[in-house]
N, C-alpha and C positions, 0 to 999 in steps of 0.2 A: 375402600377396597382391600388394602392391606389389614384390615381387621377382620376381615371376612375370610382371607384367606387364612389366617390364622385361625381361622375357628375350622376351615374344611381342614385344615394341616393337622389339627389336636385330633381332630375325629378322626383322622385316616392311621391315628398313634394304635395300630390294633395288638392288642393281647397276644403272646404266641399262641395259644389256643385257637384263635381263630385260624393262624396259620398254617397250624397243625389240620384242622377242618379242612381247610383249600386243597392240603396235600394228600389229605385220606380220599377226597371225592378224586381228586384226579386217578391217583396210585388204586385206588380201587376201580373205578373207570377201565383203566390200561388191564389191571386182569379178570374182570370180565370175561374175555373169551378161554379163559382157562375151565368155567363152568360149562355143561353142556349148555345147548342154546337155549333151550327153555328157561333155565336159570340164570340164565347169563342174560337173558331179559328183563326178568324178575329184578335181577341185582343192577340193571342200569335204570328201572324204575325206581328203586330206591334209593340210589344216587343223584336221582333227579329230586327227587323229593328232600335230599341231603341240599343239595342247592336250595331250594325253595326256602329250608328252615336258616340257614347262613343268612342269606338276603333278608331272612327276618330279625335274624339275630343282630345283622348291622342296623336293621331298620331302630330296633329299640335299642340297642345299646346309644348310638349315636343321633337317630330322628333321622339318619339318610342312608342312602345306599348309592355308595361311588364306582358308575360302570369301569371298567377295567379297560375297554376298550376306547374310552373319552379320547377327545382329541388332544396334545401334550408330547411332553417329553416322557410319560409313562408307554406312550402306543409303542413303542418300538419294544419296548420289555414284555406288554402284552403278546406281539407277535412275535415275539423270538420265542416265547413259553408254549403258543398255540403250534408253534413251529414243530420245534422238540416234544411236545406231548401227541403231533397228529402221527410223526415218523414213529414213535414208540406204540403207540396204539396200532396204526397199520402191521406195527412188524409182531405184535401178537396175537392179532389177530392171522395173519399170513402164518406165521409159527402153528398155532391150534388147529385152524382149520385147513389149511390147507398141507402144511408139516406132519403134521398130528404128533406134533410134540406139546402134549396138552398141560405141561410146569410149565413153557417159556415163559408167558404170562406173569407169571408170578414174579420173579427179578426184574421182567420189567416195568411193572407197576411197585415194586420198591424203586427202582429207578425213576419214575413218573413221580413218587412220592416226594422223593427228596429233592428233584428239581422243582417242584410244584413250591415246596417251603421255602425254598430259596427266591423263586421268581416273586413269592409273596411277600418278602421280606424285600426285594429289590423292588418292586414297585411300590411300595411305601416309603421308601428310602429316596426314589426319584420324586412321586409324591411330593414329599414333605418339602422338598428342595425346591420345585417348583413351585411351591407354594410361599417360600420366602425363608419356612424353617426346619435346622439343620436334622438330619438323621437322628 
């Protein structure tokens, strides 16, 4: 058993790159509504699709793909990340549409961003721990 978690622990070693990744789909996600809506459609069909190639991306680099919301000492970083990315998205969205302050969007999807790299960097880091090995 312990050898097995060391092999999910090496595979969850992810590159900043892919971090980077987690944090563009979120941070772009979040300003979304600063596009008119039509595009702002457009652009979170894209970002789904950004998802889609990530999930692939883990699929072959590592042969798996580790849900984020798994049961562990990771869920709590998961929901603290979904937490602070759902109040940032609500409030650019509130901002754009209904504000029509059509920038807010944008700082706060650089704000979503860098939380997003950070929550992905902390859930590898709980990860790995819970797996047996260190950060």
């Amino acid at each position: 058993m312990h050898a097995s978690q060391a092999r999910l622990a090496a595979a969850a070693n992810c590159p900043p790159e892919r971090h980077l990744a987690f944090a563009g789909l979120l941070g772009g996600l979040v300003a979304t509504p600063a596009l008119p809506v039509t595009w702002s459609l457009v652009a979170e069909g894209v970002i789904l699709l950004g998802i889609v190639l990530v999930v692939r991306w883990d699929r072959r680099r590592t042969g798996m793909f580790i849900n984020g919301y798994r049961s562990g000492r990771t869920r709590p970083v998961s929901f603290g990340m979904l937490a602070v990315f759902l109040v940032l998205y609500s409030a650019s969205i509130w901002l754009a549409r209904e504000r029509g302050i059509h920038w807010a969007p944008l700082p706060l999807g650089v704000i979503a961003a860098g939380a997003g790299y950070y929550a992905s960097i902390l859930w590898q880091r709980v990860f790995r721990r819970e797996m047996g090995v260190g950060a």
